[in-house]
C-alpha positions as CSV (number, residue, x, y, z in Angstrom):
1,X,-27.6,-40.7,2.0
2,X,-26.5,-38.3,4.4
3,X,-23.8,-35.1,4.6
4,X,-22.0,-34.5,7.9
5,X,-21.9,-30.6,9.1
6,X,-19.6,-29.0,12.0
7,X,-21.4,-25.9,13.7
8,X,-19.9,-23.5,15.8
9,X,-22.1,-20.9,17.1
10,X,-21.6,-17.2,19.5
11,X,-24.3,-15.5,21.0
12,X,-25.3,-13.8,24.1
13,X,-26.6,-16.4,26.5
14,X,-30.4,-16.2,27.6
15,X,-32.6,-19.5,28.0
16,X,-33.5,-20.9,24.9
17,X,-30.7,-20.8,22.9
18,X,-29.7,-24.3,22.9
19,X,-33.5,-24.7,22.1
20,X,-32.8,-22.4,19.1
21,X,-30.5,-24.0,17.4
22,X,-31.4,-27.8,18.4
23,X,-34.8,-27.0,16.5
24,X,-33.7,-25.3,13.5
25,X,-31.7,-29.0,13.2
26,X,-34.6,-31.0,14.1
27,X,-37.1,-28.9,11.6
28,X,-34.4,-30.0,9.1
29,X,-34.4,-34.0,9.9
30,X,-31.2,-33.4,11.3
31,X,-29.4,-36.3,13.7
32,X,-27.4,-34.7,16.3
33,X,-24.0,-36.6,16.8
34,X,-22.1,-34.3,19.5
35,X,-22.4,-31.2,21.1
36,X,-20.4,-28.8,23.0
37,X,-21.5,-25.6,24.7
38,X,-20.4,-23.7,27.5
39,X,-20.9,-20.1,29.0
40,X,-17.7,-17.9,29.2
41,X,-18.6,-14.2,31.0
42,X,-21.9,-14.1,29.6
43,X,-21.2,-15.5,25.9
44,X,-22.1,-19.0,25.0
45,X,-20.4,-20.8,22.5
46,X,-21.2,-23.9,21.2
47,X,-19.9,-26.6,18.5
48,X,-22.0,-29.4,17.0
49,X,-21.3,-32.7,14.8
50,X,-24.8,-33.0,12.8
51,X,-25.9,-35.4,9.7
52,X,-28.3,-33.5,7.3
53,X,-30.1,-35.5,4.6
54,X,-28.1,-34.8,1.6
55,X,-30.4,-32.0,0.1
56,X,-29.7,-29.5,3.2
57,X,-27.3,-27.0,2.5
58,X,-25.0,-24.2,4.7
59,X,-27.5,-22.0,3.0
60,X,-30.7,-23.8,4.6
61,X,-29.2,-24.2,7.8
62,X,-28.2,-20.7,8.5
63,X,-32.2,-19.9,7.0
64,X,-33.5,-22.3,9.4
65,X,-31.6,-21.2,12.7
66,X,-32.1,-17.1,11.8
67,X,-36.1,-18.4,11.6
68,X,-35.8,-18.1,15.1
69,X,-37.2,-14.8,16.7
70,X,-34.1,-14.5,19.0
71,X,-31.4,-15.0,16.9
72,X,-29.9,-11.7,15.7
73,X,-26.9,-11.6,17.3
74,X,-26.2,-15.2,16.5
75,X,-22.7,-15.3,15.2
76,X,-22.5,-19.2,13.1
77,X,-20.0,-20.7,11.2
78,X,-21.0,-23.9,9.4
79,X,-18.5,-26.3,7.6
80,X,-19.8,-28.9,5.5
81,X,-17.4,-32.2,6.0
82,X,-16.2,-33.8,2.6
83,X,-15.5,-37.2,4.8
84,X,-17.5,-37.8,7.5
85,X,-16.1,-37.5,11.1
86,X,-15.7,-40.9,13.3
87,X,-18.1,-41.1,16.2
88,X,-16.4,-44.2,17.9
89,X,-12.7,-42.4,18.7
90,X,-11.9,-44.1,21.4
91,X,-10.3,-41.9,24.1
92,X,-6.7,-42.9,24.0
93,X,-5.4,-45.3,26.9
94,X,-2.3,-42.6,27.7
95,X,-4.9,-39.6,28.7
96,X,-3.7,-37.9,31.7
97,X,-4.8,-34.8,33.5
98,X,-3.0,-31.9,34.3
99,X,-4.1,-29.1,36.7
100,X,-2.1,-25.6,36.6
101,X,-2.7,-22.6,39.0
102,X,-0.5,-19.5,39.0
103,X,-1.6,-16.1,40.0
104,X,-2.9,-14.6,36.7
105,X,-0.5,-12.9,34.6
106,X,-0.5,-12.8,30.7
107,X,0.9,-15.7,28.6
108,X,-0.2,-18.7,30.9
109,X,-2.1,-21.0,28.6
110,X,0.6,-20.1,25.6
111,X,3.4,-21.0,28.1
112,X,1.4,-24.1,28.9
113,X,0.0,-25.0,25.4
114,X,3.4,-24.4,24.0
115,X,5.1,-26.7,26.4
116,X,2.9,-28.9,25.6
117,X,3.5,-28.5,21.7
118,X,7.0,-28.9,22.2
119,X,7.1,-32.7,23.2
120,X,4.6,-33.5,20.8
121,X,1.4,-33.9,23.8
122,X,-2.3,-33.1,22.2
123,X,-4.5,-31.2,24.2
124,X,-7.8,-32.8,24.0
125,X,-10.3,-30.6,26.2
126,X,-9.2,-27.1,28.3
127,X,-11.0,-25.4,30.4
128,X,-9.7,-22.1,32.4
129,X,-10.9,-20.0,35.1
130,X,-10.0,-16.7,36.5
131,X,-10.9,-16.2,40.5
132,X,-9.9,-13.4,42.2
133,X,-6.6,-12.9,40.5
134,X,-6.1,-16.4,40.3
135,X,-5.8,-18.5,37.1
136,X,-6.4,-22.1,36.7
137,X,-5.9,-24.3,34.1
138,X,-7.5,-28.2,33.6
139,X,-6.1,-29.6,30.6
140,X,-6.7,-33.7,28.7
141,X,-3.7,-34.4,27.3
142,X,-2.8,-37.5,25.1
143,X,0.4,-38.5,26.0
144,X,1.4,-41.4,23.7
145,X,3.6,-39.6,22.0
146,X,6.0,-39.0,25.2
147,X,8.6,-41.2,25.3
148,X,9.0,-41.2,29.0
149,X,6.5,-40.3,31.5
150,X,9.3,-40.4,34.3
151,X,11.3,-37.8,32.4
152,X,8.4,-35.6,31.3
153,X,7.2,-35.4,35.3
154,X,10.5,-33.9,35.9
155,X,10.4,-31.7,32.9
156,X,7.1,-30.3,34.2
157,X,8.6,-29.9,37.5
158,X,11.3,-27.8,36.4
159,X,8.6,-26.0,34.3
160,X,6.4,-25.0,37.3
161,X,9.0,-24.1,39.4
162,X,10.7,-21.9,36.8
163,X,7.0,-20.3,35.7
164,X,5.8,-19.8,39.4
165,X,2.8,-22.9,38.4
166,X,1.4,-25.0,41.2
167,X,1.0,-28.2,38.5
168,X,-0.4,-31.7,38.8
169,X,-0.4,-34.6,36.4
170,X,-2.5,-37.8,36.5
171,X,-4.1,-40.6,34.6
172,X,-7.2,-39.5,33.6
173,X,-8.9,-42.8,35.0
174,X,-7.7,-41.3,38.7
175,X,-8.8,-37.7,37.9
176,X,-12.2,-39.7,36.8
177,X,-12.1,-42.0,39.6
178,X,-11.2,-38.9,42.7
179,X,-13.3,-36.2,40.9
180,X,-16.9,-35.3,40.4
181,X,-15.9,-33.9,36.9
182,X,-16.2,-35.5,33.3
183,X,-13.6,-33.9,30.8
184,X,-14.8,-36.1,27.8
């Protein structure tokens, strides 16, 4: 019997950290289903999908990972799932890419996300980046919910040219198949 936990975890970034927290889990007999972790300005973040044997609580985990000699300015927040998550989510067949740029300004991922929101589109992954006063946006999106990809390309057109956006939108099997990048 097993429980299924959802970490998320902040801390200043220095080697070992992934280390850290990947052996507090194994110490536990902890299987670990996903991970995410990235590096923003210096800060990593991270979120994991774990399965504990059934007698490891929030309480043990959070004992186990501040263990660690490093871990005082660990920031973690750790959910305990009533039902556990699926691991075999298939990614859905109507996942496109879109790229936006726009010279940064405030407001540019809400204009974005909330165009988005609007016609019902999930945002599956999004990354940003901010280069010398530039911003750019990569988002997944699933689109099955859109009635109309013929109408929605036009909407975005308007968008972008209305917002000042340089905007692109494709299947995500051409962004996989023209880029050296993996979203998912």
């Amino acid at each position: 019997m097993s429980k299924q936990m959802v970490l998320a975890v902040l801390t200043k970034d220095r080697p070992g950290v992934i280390a850290d927290i990947t052996g507090a889990i194994f110490r536990l007999e902890g299987d670990l289903a996903d991970l995410k972790q990235s590096v923003l300005w210096g800060y990593l973040t991270m979120i994991l999908i774990v399965n504990f044997p059934i007698t490891v609580t929030k309480d043990k985990l959070a004992a186990a990972i501040a263990a660690n000699e490093n871990t005082a300015d660990f920031q973690v927040s750790v959910k305990e799932l009533a039902t556990p998550l699926a691991s075999d989510l298939p990614m859905p067949e109507d996942s496109f890419v879109m790229t936006v740029q726009a010279a940064n300004r405030g407001g540019l991922v809400y204009q974005v996300s909330r165009f988005c929101y609007e016609r019902g589109i999930n945002i599956l992954d999004l990354t940003t980046t901010l280069r010398d006063d530039r911003y750019t946006m990569a988002l997944q999106l699933d689109l099955s919910k859109v009635a109309s990809l013929a109408v929605l390309r036009e909407e975005l057109a308007t968008f972008a040219e209305k917002n000042g956006l340089s905007l692109t939108l494709q299947h995500n099997d051409l962004f996989q198949a023209t880029q050296d990048v993996r979203l998912y």
